[in-house]
C-alpha positions in Angstrom: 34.8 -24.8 -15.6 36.4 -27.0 -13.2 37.3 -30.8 -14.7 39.5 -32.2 -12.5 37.0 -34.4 -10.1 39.2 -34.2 -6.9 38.3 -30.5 -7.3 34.6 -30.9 -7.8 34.8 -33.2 -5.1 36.4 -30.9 -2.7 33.9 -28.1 -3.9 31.0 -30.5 -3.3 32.4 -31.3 0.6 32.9 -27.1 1.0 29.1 -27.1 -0.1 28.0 -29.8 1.9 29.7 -28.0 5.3 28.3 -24.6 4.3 25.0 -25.9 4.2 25.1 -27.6 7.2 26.8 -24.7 9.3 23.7 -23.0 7.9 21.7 -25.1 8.5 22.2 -25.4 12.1 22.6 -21.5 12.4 19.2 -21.5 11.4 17.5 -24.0 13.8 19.3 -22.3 16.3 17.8 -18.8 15.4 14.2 -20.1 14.6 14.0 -22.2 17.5 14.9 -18.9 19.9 12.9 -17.0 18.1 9.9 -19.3 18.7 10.3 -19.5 22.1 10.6 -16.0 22.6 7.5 -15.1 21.0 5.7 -18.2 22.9 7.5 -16.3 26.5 3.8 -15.3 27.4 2.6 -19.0 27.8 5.0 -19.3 30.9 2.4 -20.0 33.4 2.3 -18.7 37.0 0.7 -20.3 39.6 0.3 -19.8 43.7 -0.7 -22.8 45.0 0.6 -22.3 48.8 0.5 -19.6 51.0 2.0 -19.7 54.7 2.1 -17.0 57.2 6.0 -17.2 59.6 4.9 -14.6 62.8 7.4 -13.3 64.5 9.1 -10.0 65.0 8.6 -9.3 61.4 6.1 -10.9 59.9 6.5 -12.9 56.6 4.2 -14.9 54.0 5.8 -17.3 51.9 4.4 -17.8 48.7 4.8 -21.5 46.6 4.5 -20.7 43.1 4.5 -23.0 40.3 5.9 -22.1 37.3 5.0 -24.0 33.9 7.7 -22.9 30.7 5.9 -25.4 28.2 8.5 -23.2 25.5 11.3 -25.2 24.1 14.1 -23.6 25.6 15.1 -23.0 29.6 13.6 -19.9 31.4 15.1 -18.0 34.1 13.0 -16.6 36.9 13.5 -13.9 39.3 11.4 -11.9 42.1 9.8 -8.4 40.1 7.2 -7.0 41.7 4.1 -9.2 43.5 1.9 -8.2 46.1 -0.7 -10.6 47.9 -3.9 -8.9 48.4 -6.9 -10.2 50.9 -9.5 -11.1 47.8 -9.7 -9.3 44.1 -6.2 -6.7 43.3 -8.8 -4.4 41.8 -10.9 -4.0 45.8 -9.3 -5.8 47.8 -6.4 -4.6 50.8 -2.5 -5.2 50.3 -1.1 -7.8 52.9 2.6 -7.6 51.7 4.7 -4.8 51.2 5.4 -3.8 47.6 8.5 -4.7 46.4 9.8 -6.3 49.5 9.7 -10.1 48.4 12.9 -12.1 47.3 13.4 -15.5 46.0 14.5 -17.9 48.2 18.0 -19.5 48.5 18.9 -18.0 44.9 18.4 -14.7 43.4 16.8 -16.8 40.2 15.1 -19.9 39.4 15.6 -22.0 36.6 12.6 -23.3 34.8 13.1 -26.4 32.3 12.2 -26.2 28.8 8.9 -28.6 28.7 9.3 -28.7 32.5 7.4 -26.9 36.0 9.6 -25.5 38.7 8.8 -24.2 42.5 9.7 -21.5 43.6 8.9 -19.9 47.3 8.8 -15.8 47.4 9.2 -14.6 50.8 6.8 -10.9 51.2 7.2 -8.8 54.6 3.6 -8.3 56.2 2.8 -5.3 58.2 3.1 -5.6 61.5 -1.0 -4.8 61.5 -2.1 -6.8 58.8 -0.9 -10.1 60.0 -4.6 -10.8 61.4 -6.1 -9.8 57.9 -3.0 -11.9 56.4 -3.7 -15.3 58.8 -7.5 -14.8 57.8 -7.1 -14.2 54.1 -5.3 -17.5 53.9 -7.5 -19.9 56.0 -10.6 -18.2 54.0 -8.7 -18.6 50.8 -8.9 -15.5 49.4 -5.5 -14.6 48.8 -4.3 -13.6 46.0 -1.0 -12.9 44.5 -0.8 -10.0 41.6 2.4 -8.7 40.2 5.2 -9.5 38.3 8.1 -11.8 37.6 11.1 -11.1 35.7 11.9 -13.8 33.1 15.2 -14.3 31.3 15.1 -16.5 27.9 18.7 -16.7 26.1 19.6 -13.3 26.9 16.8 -11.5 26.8 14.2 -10.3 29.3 10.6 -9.8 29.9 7.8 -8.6 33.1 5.7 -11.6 32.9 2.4 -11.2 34.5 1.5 -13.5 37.9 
């Protein structure tokens, strides 16, 4: 038994910084953990769609993205297409797998916080009537998905 009380004082201090570290480890690691299991509340939303003609045919798509988690996201292009009405019936106006991000190759997304982004599609050559028409009817739709990046770890998040 220790009775000297400089030494129960230090062993009290080494205590006291154990717990803390601990502690702080531990808010670290639940508060990750949270988030990552919240990852399917990032919200996805197209809320702009404009058609660049030219030689080769683009549609931008403006995308808002809503992390409400409590840690920052990290957004990049996976796999959308923009279809003329429902995914399930309705015709392809982009090419699969052709859209990028633009200016970056990812987006960050706040924790608590909405970010734009603009994904850039090609359009065939002869569906940029269908495309122009699609979009002034509002009846197109974006279907696909995003790859999402929280501490580390990455997920297909549905659009």
């Amino acid at each position: 038994m220790v009775r000297s009380p400089r030494t129960q004082r230090a062993l009290l201090v080494a205590l006291a910084v154990v717990l803390a570290v601990s502690a702080a480890a531990f808010v670290a690691t639940a508060s990750a953990q949270l988030a990552w299991q919240q990852r399917d509340s990032i919200d996805f939303r197209a809320t702009d769609y404009e058609l660049v003609d030219g030689e080769d045919p683009r549609l931008r798509v403006t995308i808002d993205v809503r992390n409400p988690t409590s840690v920052d996201a990290r957004v990049r292009a996976g796999s959308l297409v923009v279809y003329d009405g429902d995914p399930a019936d309705g015709e392809a106006l982009t090419v699969p797998r052709s859209e990028r991000l633009t200016g970056d190759r990812e987006a960050a997304v706040p924790a608590r916080g909405t970010t734009t982004v603009t994904l850039v599609a090609e359009v065939p050559a002869d569906t940029v009537e269908r495309a122009r028409a699609a979009i002034e009817a509002d009846r197109a739709v974006t279907s696909g998905t995003v790859a999402v990046t929280i501490r580390g770890r990455s997920y297909e998040a549905n659009v």
